[in-house]
Structures are given as C-alpha cells and as structure tokens.
C-alpha positions, 0 to 999 in steps of 0.5 A: 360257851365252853372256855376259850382255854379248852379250845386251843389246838397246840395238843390237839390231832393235826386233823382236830387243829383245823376242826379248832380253827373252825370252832373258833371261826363259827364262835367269833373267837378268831373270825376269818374274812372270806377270801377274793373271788378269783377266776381259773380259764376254762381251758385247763378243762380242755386242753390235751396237752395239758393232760399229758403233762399232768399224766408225766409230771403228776401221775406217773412221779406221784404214789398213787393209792391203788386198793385197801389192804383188806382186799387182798387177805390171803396169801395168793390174793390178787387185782389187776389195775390199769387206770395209770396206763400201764397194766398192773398186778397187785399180789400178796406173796407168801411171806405176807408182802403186797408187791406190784408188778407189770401184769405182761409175760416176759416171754412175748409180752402177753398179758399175764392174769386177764380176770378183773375183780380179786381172785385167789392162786399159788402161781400165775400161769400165763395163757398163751405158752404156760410160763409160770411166775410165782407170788414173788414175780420170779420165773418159775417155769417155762416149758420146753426150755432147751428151745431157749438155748443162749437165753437167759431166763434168769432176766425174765422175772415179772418187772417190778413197780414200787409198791407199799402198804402204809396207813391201810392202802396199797401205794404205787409209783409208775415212775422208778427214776425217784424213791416212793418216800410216803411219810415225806410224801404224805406229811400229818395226812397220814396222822389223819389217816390213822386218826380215823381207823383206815387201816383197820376198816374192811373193804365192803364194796370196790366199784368203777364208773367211767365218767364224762368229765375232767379228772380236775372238775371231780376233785373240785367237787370235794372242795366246795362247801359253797354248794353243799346244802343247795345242790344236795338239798335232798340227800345230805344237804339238811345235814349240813350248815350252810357256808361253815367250813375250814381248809388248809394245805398240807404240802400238795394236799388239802385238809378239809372239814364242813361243819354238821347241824351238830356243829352247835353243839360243840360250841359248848363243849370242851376239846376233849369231847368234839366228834370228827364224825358227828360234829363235822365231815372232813374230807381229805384231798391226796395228791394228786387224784384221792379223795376220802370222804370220812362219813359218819359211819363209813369211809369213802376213798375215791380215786380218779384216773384221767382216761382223757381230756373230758373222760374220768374213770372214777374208783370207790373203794367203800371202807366199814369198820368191820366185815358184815357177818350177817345178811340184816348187816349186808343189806344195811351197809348196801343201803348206806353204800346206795344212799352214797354211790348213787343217790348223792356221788352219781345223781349229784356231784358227777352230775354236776361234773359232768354237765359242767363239762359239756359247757366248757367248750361251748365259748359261753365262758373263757374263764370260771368264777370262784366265791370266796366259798370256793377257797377249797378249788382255788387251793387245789389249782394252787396245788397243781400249779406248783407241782407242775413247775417243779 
C-alpha cells in the first residue's frame, strides 16, 4: 500500500481531491458509512407547474452550454439553437468573438437563418423582404428604405443574448435582468474543466434525440453508481467495481468519480501517478442541465432541454482530442461515438428513463426510494430545492 503521506489531497487538482477521497475511502484510511435511504415523491416527475418554475427559475436565469467552440472555426460560422424556448443564433464575427442573438428579423419578426446543422456566410440575409444583418447583429441593409420614413432603422440591430466562451464552451443566458458571472457561477468546475483538455478538444460529432422522459429522470442517471455494473453489464459494466464511488457538491453542481477495475492499482501507487481517466471515470453534473462524461479517451457533454413535463430533447456534442485526418480515424472515433450513443446512452440509461417514466403515473408509487448508493440523486434533488427557493 503506497504511504498514507503521499495521499493527502491539500496540492492536489480540485478534481483529484475527490479521487483522494475515494482512494482512501476504498483502502480504509478514512471509511465512509453509507448514507440513509430517503424517499423523493414521484410527483416532481409529472407536475407541469412545477416544469414551468424550473424553466423561469433554472433555465432562463442560469448560463446554459449551447455548443464547443470548435464548432464554429471560421470567421462567419454559425448555429442555430432552440431547445431554451427561444430562437437563438450563435456566430462567430469578424473580429473572432462568438455572440448570440435572438434568430428573428427585426422588420416583421421572421426567422432569420432557417438552416439547422453550422453553416458558413459573410452576412445574413433574411428571407422574407431581404434585410441584411452583418456578423455583429447590426442592420446592414433594408431594401427600398424611403419606404421607412419616420422610422428609425438605427433600433433594428438583431437583439443580443448574453453569450461567453469560457473553458471551451459557448454559454448563454436567456435572462438579461443579471450578469452571466461564469467563474462565480462555475467555481473549481471550471479548474476540471481545463484540468481535462476541454478547450482543446474538437467537436466530432453533434446529435439530438427527443426523449420520452423528465429532464430530472436523465440527469439522475448520471449520479447513480448503484446501477453501473448491473444494468450495463454488457457494455461498460465489466469496466467498472461494483459500489465504488465518491461525490460531492460544488456550489449547484456535482463533482463525481466511479472507481474502474484500474481503480486497485492506484492503491499502491503514490498521488503523482493516479490516472483520472483509467483509474476512474468522473462524471460532472453542470447546473442545471449539463452532464460531461470524461471517457477514457473521448468526452461526453450532454445537455438536456425540457420539451415537456415527460418529453426531453437530449444534445450530445462528442469531444476528440484532435480532428480526424484520416478515414481508419473517422471510422474508429464513429465506432467509439456508436459504442456510447447508442450501445450504452440510448439502449441503457434513456431506456431505463424513459420506461421509468411511463411508471410514474401509474399510482403504483407515490414516492421513489433512494439507497445510500444513490447518494449522487439525492444531492441533485438537494440542489434543485435550493435554487428554487432562492
């Protein structure tokens, strides 16, 4: 057993304190009892005004992660996002800052760029009467303006949404009554965040997929180390020791790590030489609607947009350490993008989420029992009654 001395976390990576803690938690330098089993009622599942709240107080007063900055490389790249309720433009301007706008004309409210997916121009040019917009949401033109007499055009400038790039994402904030303060907001999160190369990686593949399902039910999924090696028993479970994990809170958000088969390794080895992706997977909970799964070798960010009280449209942005330059590489990183998608995300937990939810309003439970190994859910809901009573 490596010398308890080498295991104490004070120098340590905010990230690799919480690995300490379980190092030590395994090994029986500092055991933990498990926590009580406690009970959440089933009808935070179902109840629509409660959704609304969570939309007001949550999403629209929250920065929320919208995309990686490498999805918009060039100067004039652009996406369109509407998972917040409101339709949004993301774009990169000439002078190499990423801005958001509300994606409406300001003549008669049509919608500006109608194309999904990122695409590339030197102005935006809306459909309907051709008023052109340029990069930096100022009205560059509008055709036959004598027609416009005793108007002035000058208040026509797309309208802005507050927008940053930090720690490799692109943030927005619906709600413009409070400043986005992102280091306040995020805390060490955004240590780990740097700690594990985000800015850096390249965005290889972006999807979406609308699921059946409470947007809290998705995120529980993530904080449960009770059901890793049983319910993925043929995907990632072998990977994994079975009840091994640590989490904590870390202002509205969670901080978590599941120990890998790898994980006895480390027990014999000093601080300097533990592995945050092969001795344990962490998985980040970013309030409110984030998840980012830190795989081996790749990154998961999941974001998770609440279409209705029991309907979910789920993003996963899928983060390589570098841009395929070859197809053998394409190929490979589509496989491990499949292996994760669909094999385990889609076949696994959003199964298991969204068959839950068609439960919850059956009367067969008025409450949900949570096991001292679901410490993980019991924090979020913790979380989330918190900030609702703020």
């Amino acid at each position: 057993m490596a010398d308890e001395s080498n295991n104490s976390s004070r120098d340590l990576k905010p990230h690799m304190q919480l690995f300490s803690r379980l190092h030590d938690k395994v090994s029986g330098v500092t055991p933990e009892p498990l926590p009580s089993a406690i009970e959440v009622s089933t009808d935070i599942y179902l109840d629509e005004d409660l959704l609304a709240r969570e939309r007001s107080d949550l999403f629209d007063k929250s920065p929320i992660i919208v995309g990686h900055v490498s999805m918009l490389e060039k100067v004039g790249s652009h996406f369109t996002h509407d998972h917040l309720g409101k339709p949004l433009l993301i774009v990169k301007g000439k002078d190499g800052e990423i801005r958001a706008f509300l994606n409406v004309c300001r003549h008669r409210g049509m919608r500006l760029v109608v194309e999904e997916g990122v695409h590339k121009t030197p102005v935006f040019v809306c459909p309907y009467h051709h008023w052109v917009y340029q990069l930096d949401g100022t009205l560059k033109n509008a055709p036959l303006k004598e027609g416009f007499e005793g108007v002035d055009l000058s208040c026509r400038d797309l309208k802005a949404v507050q927008c940053e790039v930090r720690h490799g994402f692109i943030w927005v904030q619906i709600d413009n009554s409070k400043p986005m303060n992102l280091d306040s907001f995020l805390g060490t999160i955004g240590d780990d965040l740097d700690s594990f190369g985000v800015p850096v990686q390249f965005a290889h593949r972006y999807e979406t997929s609308l699921k059946s399902a409470n947007w809290k039910l998705i995120v529980e999924a993530f904080q449960d180390g009770y059901h890793v090696v049983r319910l993925h028993n043929k995907t990632v479970g072998p990977f994994f020791i079975d009840g091994q994990s640590a989490i904590e809170k870390v202002g509205s958000h969670l901080r978590a790590v599941v120990a890998r088969k790898e994980f006895e390794d480390a027990l014999n080895l000093p601080a300097e030489e533990w592995d945050d992706r092969n001795h344990v997977s962490f998985a980040h909970y970013i309030f409110p609607n984030s998840i980012l799964v830190f795989h081996p070798e790749y990154i998961s960010h999941l974001g998770l947009f609440p279409q209705g009280v029991g309907e979910t449209l789920v993003t996963h942005t899928f983060l390589t350490p570098k841009k395929p330059e070859t197809d053998d590489e394409k190929d490979h990183l589509n496989r491990s993008y499949d292996l994760i998608e669909n094999g385990v995300f889609q076949s696994e937990d959003y199964f298991v989420c969204e068959n839950a939810q068609r439960g919850m309003a059956s009367g067969a439970n008025e409450t949900l029992v949570l096991s001292g190994y679901e410490e993980g859910i019991a924090m979020f809901h913790e979380v989330l009654r918190e900030a609702m009573v703020k």
